[in-house]
N, C-alpha and C positions, 0 to 999 in steps of 0.2 A: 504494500500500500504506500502510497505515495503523501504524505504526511502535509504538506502543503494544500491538496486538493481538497482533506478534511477539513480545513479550515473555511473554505468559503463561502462567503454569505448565498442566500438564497438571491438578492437582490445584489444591483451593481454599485461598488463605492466609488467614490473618488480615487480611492489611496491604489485602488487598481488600474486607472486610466493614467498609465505614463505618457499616452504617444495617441494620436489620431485613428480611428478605426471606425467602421460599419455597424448599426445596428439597425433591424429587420423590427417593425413593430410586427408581430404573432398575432396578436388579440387588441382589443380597443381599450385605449386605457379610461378607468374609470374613478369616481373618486370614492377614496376608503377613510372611513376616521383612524387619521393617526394618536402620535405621541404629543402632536401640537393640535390636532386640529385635523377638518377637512388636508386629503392629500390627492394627488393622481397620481395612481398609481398603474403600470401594464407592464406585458411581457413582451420583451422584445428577445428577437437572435444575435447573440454577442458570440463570436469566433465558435462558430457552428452550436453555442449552448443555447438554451431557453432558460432566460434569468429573469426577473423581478425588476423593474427600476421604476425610482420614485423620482416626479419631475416636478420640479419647483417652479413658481411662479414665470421666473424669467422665460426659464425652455420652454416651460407651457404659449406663453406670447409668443417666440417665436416659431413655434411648430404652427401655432394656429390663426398666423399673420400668412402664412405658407399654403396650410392643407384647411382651412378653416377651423371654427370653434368644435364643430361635432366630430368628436375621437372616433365615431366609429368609422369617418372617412381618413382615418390615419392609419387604419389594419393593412398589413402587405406594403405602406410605406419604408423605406429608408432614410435614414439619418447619419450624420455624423457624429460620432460624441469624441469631446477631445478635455483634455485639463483646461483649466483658465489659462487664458494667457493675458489680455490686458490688466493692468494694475485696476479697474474698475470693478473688471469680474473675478478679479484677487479680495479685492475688498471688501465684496458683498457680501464674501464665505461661501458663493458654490460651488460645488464639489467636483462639476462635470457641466461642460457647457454640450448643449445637443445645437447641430447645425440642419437644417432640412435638406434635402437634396432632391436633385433633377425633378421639378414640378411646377408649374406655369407660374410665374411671379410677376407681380404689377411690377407696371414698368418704375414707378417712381419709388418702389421699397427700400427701404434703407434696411433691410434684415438680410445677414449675414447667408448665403445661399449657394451654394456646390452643387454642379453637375460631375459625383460619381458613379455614373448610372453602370462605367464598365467593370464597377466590384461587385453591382447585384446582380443577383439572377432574376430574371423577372417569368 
């Protein structure tokens, strides 16, 4: 047994996101009473697994400046998730910023948006 893999959470942290990578929404995410409060919460595919991730405020806006407010048009999307990098999104304390990717974007958006459509399988 490989003693690292016991360890991992059911869900995605930060302290796991060194480097930019794909995630696959599974299921639509929905919201669940957390530790604070309402949260939204869904499953996504992270390096071929099926894990848990909880999306805070911020990635929530910008997923749904992208694919719209209703989550269940974000199921079989892809995304970006990568660490913070600007000193703002260091700031605010999140953990993991989500990027949307290849999906019709108004032309005047100002929300952060990648065409990696040749990592997904569609």
């Amino acid at each position: 047994m490989v003693s690292t893999k016991t360890y991992i959470s059911e869900y995605i942290t930060g302290d796991e996101i060194e480097e930019e990578t794909i995630i696959k929404f599974v299921a639509a995410p929905d919201f669940k009473e957390g530790d604070y409060g309402k949260q939204l919460d869904g499953f996504v595919e992270i390096n071929g697994e099926k894990r848990k991730i909880t999306i805070n405020k911020g990635n929530a806006r910008r997923l749904s400046a992208v694919w719209g407010d209703e989550t269940e048009a974000w199921k079989g999307k892809s995304a970006k998730i990568r660490p913070p990098k600007t000193q703002e999104e260091k700031e605010s304390g999140t953990k993991f910023v989500l990027v949307p990717g290849h999906s019709a974007i108004p032309k005047k958006s100002k929300v952060e948006v990648e065409d990696f459509s040749e990592y997904v399988e569609e």
